[in-house]
Every structure is written in C-alpha cells, then in structure tokens.
N, C-alpha and C positions, 0 to 999 in steps of 0.2 A: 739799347741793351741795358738790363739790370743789371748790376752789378752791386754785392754782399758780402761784406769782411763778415768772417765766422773763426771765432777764438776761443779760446779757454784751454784749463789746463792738460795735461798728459791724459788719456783714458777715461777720459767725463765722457765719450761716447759721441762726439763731433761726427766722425766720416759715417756711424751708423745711421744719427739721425740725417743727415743728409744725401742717405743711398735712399731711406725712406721715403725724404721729402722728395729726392728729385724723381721716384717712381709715379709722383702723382704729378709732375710739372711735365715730364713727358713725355704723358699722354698728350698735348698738344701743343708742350714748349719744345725751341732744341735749347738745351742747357752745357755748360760747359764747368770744368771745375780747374784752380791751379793748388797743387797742394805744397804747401814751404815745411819745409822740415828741416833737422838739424845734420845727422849723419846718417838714416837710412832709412826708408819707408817703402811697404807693400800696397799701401793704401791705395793706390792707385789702379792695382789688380783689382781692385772688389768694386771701384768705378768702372774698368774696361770691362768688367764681367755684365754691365747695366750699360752697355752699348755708350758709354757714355765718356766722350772726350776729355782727357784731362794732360796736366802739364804739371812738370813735377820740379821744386826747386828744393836745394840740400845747402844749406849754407855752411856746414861743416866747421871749423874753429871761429867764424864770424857769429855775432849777436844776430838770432833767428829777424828781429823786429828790424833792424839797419837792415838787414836782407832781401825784407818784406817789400820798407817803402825802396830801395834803389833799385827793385823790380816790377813794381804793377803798375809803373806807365806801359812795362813791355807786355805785361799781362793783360791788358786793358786790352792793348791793340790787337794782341792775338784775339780776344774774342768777337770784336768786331770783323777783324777779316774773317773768322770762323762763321758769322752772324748768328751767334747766339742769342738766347734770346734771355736765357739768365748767366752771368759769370759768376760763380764762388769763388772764395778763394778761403783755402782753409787753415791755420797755423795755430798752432801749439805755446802756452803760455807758458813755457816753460820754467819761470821767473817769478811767475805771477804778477808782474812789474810792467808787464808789457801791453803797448800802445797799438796796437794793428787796427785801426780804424779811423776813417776821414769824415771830414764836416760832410754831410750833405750826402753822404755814401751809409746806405741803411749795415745798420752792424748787429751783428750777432753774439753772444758771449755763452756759448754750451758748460755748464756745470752739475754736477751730480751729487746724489744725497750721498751717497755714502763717504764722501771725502771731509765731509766731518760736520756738525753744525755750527761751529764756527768761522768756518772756511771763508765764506761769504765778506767776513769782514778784512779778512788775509788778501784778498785778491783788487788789485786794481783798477787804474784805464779801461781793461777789457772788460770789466763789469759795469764799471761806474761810470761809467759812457754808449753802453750800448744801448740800442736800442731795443731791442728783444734777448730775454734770457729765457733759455730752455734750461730746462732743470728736468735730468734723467734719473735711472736706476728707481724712481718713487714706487715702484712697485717692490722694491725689496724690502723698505722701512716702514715704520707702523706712519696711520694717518698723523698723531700727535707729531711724528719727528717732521714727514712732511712739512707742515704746517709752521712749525718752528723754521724751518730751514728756508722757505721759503718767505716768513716775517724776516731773516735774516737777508736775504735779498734785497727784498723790499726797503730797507732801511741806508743800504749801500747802493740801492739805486731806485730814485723816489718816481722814473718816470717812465721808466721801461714796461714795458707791457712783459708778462711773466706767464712761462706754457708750458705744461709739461710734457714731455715724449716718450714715449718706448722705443727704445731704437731697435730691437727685439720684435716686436709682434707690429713696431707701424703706431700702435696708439696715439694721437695726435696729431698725426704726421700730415693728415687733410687740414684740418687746422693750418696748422704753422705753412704749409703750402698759400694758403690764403692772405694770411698774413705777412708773407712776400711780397705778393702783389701791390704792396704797400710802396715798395720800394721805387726809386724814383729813376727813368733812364738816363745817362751818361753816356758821353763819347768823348767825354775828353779828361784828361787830373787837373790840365793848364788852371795854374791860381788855386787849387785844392789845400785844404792844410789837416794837417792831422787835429783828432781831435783833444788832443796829450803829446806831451815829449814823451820820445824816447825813452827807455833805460840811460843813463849817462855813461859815458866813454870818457877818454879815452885812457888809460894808464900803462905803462911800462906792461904789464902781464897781458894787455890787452894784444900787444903786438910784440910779444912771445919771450917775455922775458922768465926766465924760471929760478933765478935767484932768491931765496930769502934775505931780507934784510930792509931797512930801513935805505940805506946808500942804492937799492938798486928800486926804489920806489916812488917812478917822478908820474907827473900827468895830473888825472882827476882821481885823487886818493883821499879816504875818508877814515878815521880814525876812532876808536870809543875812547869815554870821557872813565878813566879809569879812578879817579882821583875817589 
C-alpha cells in the first residue's frame, strides 16, 4: 500500500485536489483517505459521496500535528486491513509551523496563489520538506503573479517537483495522479521518523491554564527581546 501525507494550510484547496486525483486512481486503484482536523469537518461527505472510504480524526483542544503522528500507526493499519491500494491522509497546517510528514513516506504540501506571494516563505516543514507541491487557484491570477509565486516555492523548497491543479474543473489532476505512482509501498512506521520536529509544547496554557501573568507561566515559554 501507498501511503501520502498531504498538508498545507486552511482552504488552499487539499480535499478538492484530492477528490480530483482520486477519480482518476479509481478507475483501477481501491483508495482510501484519513482526514485529521481540529474541531469539525464535512470533508469527509464529499469523499463518501466519491464512493470512497475515509476515517475521520478531530483533535479538538490538542496540537492537530501531536494528533497526527499518535495516530497513523492506527491509520496505517486501518488501510492495510482495508487493502487499499493508496492511503492519504489529509491535515490542515493550521500554524504554518507544522510537521506532518515522514522520512521515506512521499509527502505532499497543497498551496494556493491567492494567499499571498509571499506566503511561500511564511510556511514551513510542510513545504520545505515535501516532496511535491501543488499550487492551486492559478487560474484566478495573472501569468506574471503565477510565475512569481511559484519562484517563491521554488526558493523554500529547491527539490520538490512543483504542479499545478484546478481543483474546480480537474486540470492536472491526471498528471499529479501519475506522480503518485512515484510513491513507495509501506506496511509498516516501525523505526519511521518525521521528517521535522514538531511545533514545540509543552506550557502551562497548553494544558489549560487561563491565567495571565508571568507567575502562572511555567513549561516551554518563549519571550520577546523588548529592550
């Protein structure tokens, strides 16, 4: 089984380009999908509607990224019992800071032009380790902004193959289905490492303190240089 970390941030257009791609792997793949979200998601409606199996996790006041990795050994196994033949797993970069992808596990980083042209440089791990970046909405921008945003890309991640999609009408979406294929089979995480830490944890707020103040401020706390 394939299995595909696909990330990036809020509404860059991930489950479209992905309801896309998997219409063309279904023709003779069975595909599966696990969607990690924070506190609520429909996404999974517009999979079930594309006959297509998915599992759905909400990590709710927990870091989406700690959520991620203390569950896709269990998501792993679901897809082999299921014996799909590709697993996604899709999450939301909420942070921009975040890590969702392993050594040796083909990763994806979905971004789109309209979120700014210098976004690119704003965004981390999930960019700057991926192995494929899709880059959407290019149909609403002129060629020049493209072009720019995508040298922007390119410069925060020097090695990634780079595609653009319409999540809309499909455009690409044979393509980047192709470009799966790439991806390498796994059955097991045993000995896996991410390919980045983490966001860092843990502090007082992290496990639910809501005081202000200095005195109610212990753990991994970071401060500005006001001087």
């Amino acid at each position: 089984m394939r299995l595909i970390t696909v990330a990036g941030p809020p509404s860059s257009g991930k489950t479209s380009v992905l309801t896309k791609v998997i219409e063309q792997l279904t023709k003779h793949q069975k595909v599966g999908v696990v969607k990690f979200d924070c506190l609520t998601t429909t996404d999974n409606k517009i999979y079930e509607e594309k006959g297509v199996k998915v599992k759905v996790g909400l990590s709710g006041g927990l870091c989406p990224d700690h959520f991620f990795v203390t569950n896709i050994e269990d998501a792993l196994e679901w897809g082999l019992q299921e014996e799909f033949d590709y697993l996604f797993t899709e999450s939301a970069g909420l942070c921009n800071r975040c890590s969702p992808h392993i050594k040796d596990v083909f990763a994806v980083c979905v971004i789109d032009n309209l979120s700014g042209i210098n976004t690119p440089n704003k965004i981390g791990p999930m960019l700057k380790y991926a192995d494929l970046v899709v880059i959407t909405k290019s149909d609403i921008v002129s060629q020049a902004e493209r072009e720019v945003f995508a040298y922007q890309v390119r410069i925060t991640n020097k090695n990634a193959k780079i595609i653009h999609v319409n999540g809309i009408t499909g455009q690409g979406a044979l393509e980047l289905s192709h470009l799966m294929e790439e991806a390498s089979s796994i059955n097991s995480l045993k000995n896996k490492m991410l390919r980045f830490t983490m966001p860092a944890a843990l502090c007082s707020y992290c496990l639910g303190e809501r005081e202000i103040g200095k005195e109610f401020q212990i753990g991994n706390v970071k401060t500005m240089d006001w001087r």
